[in-house]
C-alpha positions in Angstrom: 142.5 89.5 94.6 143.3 91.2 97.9 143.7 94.4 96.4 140.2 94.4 94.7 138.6 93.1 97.9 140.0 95.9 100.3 139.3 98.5 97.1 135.5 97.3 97.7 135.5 97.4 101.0 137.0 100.9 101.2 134.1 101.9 98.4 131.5 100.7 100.7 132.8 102.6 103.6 132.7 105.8 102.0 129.1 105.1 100.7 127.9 104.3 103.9 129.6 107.3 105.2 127.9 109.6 103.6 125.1 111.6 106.1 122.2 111.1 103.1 122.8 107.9 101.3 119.5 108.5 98.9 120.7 108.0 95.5 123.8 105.9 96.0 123.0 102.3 97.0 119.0 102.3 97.9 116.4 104.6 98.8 116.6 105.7 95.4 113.6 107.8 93.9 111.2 107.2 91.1 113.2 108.0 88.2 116.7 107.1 89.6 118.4 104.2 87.6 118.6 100.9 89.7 119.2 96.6 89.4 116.8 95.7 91.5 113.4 96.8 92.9 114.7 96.3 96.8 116.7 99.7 96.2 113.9 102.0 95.1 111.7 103.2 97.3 108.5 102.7 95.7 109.9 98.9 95.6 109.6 98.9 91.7 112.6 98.7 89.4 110.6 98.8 86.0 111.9 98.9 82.3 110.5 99.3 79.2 112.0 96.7 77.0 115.0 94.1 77.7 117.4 96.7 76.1 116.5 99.1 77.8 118.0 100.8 81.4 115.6 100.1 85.0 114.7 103.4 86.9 112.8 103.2 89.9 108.3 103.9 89.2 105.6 104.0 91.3 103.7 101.3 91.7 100.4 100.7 89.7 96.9 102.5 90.5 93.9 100.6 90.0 92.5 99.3 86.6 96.0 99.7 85.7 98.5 96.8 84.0 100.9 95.3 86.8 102.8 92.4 86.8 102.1 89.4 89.6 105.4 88.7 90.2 109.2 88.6 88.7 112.0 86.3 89.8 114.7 89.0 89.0 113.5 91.8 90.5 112.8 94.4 87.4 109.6 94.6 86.3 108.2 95.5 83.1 104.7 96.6 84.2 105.0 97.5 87.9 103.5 95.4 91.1 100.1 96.8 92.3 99.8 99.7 95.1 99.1 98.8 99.1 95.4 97.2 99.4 95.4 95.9 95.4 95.5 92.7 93.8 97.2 91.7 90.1 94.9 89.4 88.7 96.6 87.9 86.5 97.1 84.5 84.3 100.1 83.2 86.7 102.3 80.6 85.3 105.6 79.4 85.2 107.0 80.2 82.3 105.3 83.5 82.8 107.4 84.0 86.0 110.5 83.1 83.6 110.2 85.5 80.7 108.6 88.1 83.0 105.2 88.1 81.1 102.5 87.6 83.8 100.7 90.7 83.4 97.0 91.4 84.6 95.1 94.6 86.2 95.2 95.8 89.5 92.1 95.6 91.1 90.5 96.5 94.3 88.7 92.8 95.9 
């Protein structure tokens, strides 16, 4: 257990290292693959389907579909740009299987 803990502690110190670290760890660009949206820069990690890989998009334009919100941080319709609003039918079991979608809209 020691052995794997210094391993990933060296691994981190050679990512963080680096002069640029776009496109390791965060800061990533639209198209990059990525886990969660907090590493992109557009702050949307969005998929197609549930089998398919995350890459980073940019967020949604108005009159376009978006999602409200997700509890794991990978959308399947991307959050709304800076100054729009998702309106969308928000609901618990929506926030679950990731299915709130609505349009952005400018209010």
């Amino acid at each position: 257990m020691e052995k794997v803990l210094a391993l990933l502690l060296l691994a981190l110190a050679v990512a963080y290292a680096v002069p640029d670290p776009r496109g390791l760890i965060i800061n990533l660009d639209e198209g990059e693959l990525c886990l969660n949206s907090a590493q992109c820069k557009s702050n949307c990690c969005h998929r197609d389907t549930g089998l398919s890989l995350a890459r980073c998009a940019p967020k949604a334009s108005e009159n376009s579909e978006c999602s409200a919100f997700t509890l794991y941080g990978v959308y399947y319709k991307c959050p709304c740009e800076r100054g729009l609003t998702c309106e969308a039918d928000k609901s618990i079991v929506g926030s679950i299987t990731n299915t709130n979608f609505g349009l952005c809209l400018d209010i």
